[in-house]
C-alpha positions in Angstrom: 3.1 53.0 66.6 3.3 48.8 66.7 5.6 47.4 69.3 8.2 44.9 67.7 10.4 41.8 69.3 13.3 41.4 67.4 15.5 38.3 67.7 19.0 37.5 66.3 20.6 34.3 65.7 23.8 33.0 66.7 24.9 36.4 67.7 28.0 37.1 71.4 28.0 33.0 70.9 31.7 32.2 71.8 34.2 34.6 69.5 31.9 35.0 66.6 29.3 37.5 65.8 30.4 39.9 68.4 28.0 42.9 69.0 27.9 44.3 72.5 24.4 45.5 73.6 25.0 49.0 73.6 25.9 49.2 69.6 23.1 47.1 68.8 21.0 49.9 70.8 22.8 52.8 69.2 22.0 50.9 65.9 18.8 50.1 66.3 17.8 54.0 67.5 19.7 55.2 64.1 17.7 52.9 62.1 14.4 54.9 63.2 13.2 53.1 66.4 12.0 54.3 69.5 11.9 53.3 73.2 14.4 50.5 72.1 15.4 48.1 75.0 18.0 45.5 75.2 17.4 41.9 77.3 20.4 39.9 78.1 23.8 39.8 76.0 22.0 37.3 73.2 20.5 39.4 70.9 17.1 40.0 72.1 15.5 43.7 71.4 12.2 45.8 72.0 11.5 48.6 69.3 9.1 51.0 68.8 7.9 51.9 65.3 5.6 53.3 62.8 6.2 50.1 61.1 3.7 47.6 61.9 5.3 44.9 59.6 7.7 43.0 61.2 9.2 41.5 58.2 9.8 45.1 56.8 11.3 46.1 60.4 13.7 42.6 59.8 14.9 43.5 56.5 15.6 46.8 57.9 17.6 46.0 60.8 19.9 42.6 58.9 20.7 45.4 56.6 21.7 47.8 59.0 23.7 44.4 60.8 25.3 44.4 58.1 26.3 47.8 57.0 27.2 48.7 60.4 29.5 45.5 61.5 29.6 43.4 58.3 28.0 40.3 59.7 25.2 38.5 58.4 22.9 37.6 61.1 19.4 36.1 60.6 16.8 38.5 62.6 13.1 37.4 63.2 10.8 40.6 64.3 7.6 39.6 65.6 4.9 41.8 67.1 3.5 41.8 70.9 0.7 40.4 69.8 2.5 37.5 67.8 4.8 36.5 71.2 1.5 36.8 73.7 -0.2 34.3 70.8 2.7 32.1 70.8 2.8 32.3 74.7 -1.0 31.1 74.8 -0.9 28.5 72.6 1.8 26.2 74.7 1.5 22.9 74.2 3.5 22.0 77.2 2.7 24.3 80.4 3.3 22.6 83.5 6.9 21.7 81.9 7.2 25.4 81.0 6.1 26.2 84.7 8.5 23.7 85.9 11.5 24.8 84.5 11.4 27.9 82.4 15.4 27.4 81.3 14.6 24.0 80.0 11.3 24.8 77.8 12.2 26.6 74.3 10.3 27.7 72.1 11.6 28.0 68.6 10.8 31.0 66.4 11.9 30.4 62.3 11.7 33.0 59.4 10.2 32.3 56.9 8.2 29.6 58.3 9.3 26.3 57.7 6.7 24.5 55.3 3.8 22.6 56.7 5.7 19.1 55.5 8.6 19.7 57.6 6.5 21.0 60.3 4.5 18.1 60.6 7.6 15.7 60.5 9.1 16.9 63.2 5.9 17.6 65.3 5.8 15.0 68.4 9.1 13.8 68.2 10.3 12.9 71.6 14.0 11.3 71.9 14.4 9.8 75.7 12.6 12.2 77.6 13.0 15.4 75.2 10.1 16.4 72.8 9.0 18.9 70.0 5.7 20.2 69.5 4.4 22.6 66.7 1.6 25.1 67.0 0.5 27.4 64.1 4.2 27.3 62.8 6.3 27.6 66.4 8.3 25.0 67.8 8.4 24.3 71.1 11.0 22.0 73.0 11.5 20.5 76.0 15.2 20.0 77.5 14.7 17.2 80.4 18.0 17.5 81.1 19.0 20.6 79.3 19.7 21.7 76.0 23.1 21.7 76.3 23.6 18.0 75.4 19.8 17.2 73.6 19.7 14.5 70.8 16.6 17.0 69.4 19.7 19.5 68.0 20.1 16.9 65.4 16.1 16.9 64.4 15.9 20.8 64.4 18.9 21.5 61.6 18.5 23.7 59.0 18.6 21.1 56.4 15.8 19.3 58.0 13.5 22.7 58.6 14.8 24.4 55.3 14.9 27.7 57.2 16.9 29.3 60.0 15.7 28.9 63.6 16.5 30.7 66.6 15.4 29.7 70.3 14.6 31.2 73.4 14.4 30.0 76.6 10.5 30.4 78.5 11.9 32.8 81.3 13.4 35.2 78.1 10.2 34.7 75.9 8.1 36.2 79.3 11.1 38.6 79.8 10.8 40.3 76.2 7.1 40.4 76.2 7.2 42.4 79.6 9.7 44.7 77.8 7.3 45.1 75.6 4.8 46.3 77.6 1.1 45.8 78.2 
C-alpha cells in the first residue's frame, strides 16, 4: 500500500470552489482509498492506496472532482517519500524555523520546464525571495504573502503550469498525517 498527499488548488477560497471537508472525505473513500484524513479547510488530504503512482491517484481523484461537484480543480498527489525529500532539501531553514506561516513551498504538476525554473530561481524582490530545488519552489514572505510582489513572478503564464502553495507548518502537518 503507498501513502499519497494530495493537494488541491484554489479550492473553500472566498465563494468559489466550495467543497466542505467531509465530502471531499466521503469522495475520496468512494474513489478506493483508505485511512483517508483531511488537514485544514484548504484542500489538503492523506490517502491510502494500492496505487503507488501519484499521477494515476491525481487523474483519479480531478475526475472524481469533477463528476461528483462539477468543478475543475488542479490536484497534485505526491508520495511521503516525495514531501520528506522536498522537506530535506530546504534551501532556506532558519527562515522556515523562524516563521513557518511565512515560508511556502510551492508544489506544480507537471513540472514547470527547467527554463522557467531557472528564471525564476533566486529572485528576491525587497526582502522576499524564490528558490528552486529539484523542480520545488520555495518562497519566503518577509512580511507575508498576503501582499508579496513574488505573486506577480509565480503566474501561470510565467511557469506554464499550475502551482499550488503551502505554508511550512501545513507541509510538516500533512507529512505527520501521513505517518512514519
Amino acid at each position: 500500500m503507498a501513502t499519497h498527499i494530495v493537494l488541491l488548488r484554489g479550492i473553500n477560497v472566498g465563494k468559489h470552489n466550495r467543497i466542505a471537508m467531509s465530502e471531499l472525505k466521503a469522495l475520496l473513500t468512494d474513489l478506493g482509498h483508505t485511512d483517508v484524513r483531511t488537514l485544514l479547510n484548504s484542500g489538503n488530504a492523506v490517502v491510502t492506496t494500492a496505487d503507488a503512482d501519484s499521477a494515476a491517484v491525481a487523474r483519479r481523484i480531478r475526475k472524481g472532482i469533477s463528476d461528483s461537484f462539477g468543478l475543475s480543480i488542479p490536484t497534485i498527489v505526491r508520495s511521503r517519500a516525495q514531501v520528506e525529500a522536498v522537506i530535506e532539501r530546504n534551501p532556506m531553514p532558519e527562515e522556515a524555523e523562524r516563521e513557518p506561516s511565512y515560508f511556502h513551498v510551492g508544489f506544480c504538476d507537471p513540472a514547470p520546464s527547467q527554463e522557467r525554473l531557472d528564471a525564476i530561481d533566486g529572485t528576491t524582490l525587497g526582502a522576499d525571495r524564490i528558490m528552486v530545488r529539484a523542480g520545488t519552489c520555495y518562497l519566503w514572505f518577509a512580511d507575508g504573502p498576503r501582499n508579496s510582489p513574488l505573486g506577480r513572478v509565480l503566474s501561470a503564464d510565467k511557469l506554464g503550469v499550475s502551482m499550488t502553495m503551502r505554508n511550512w507548518n501545513t507541509v510538516r502537518k500533512l507529512l505527520c498525517l501521513a505517518g512514519p
